[in-house]
N, C-alpha and C positions, 0 to 999 in steps of 0.2 A: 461865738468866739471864733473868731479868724487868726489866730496868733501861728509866728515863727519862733519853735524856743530853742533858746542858745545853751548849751549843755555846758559851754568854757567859762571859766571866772580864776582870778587869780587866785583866790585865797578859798574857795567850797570846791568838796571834793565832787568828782563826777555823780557816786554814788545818791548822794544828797542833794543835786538839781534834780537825775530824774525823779525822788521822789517827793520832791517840790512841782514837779509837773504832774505826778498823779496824783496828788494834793487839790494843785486847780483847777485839773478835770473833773473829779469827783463836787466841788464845792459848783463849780460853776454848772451841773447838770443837776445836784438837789436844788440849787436856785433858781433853775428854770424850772422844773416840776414845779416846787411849790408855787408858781405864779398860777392866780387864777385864771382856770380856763374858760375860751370864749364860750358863749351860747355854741349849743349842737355839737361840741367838739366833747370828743370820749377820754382823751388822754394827751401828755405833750409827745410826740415822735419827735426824730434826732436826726436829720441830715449833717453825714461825717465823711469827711475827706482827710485821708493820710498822704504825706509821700516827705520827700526829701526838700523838698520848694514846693512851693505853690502850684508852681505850672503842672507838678509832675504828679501833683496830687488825684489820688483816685479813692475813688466811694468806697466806703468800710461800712460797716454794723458798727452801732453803738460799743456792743459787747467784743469788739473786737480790738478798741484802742488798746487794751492791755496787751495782748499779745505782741501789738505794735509796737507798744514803747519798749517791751521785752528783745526786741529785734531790735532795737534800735541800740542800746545799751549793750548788747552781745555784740553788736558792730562795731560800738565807741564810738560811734557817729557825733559830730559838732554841735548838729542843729537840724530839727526837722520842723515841717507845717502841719499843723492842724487845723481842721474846720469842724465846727460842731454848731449848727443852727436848728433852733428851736423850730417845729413845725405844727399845726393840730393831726391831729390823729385820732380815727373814725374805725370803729370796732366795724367786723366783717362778720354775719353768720357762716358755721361750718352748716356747709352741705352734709348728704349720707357719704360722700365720696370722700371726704375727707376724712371722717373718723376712721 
């Protein structure tokens, strides 16, 4: 998902876009999960890019778009870009150093 969302509409209120927008983040990330995965691949990973435009966009965590769109919403901002592409994702053993 490469999408720019427009937070203005004549007639819905602000409130009610953004949560039309965490509506289709949430629906469009259980719908890549549930796709099956490739052979050798352990899980789906999420390449996520935030910002104001495209250009200005910079790498996030998955679990981070909420706070995003929370920032976004406290600013009353117009419209912001999101990126969210599906990736495989391959489990790591922990080392003793890790634990």
């Amino acid at each position: 998902m490469k999408k720019t969302f427009k937070l203005t509409h004549p007639k819905i209120k602000y409130a009610r876009l953004v949560e039309a927008v965490r509506h289709d983040v949430k629906k469009y990330v259980k719908r890549e999960r549930n796709k099956a995965l490739p052979e050798g691949v352990d899980f789906w990973d999420f390449a996520c890019k935030f910002g104001d435009t495209e250009e200005t966009a910079e790498p996030i965590h998955l679990a981070e778009i909420g706070k995003c769109i929370d920032q976004v919403e406290r600013q009353q901002l117009e419209s912001f870009y999101l990126e969210i592409l599906a990736q495989p994702g391959y489990r790591t053993k922990k080392t003793k150093m890790d634990e």
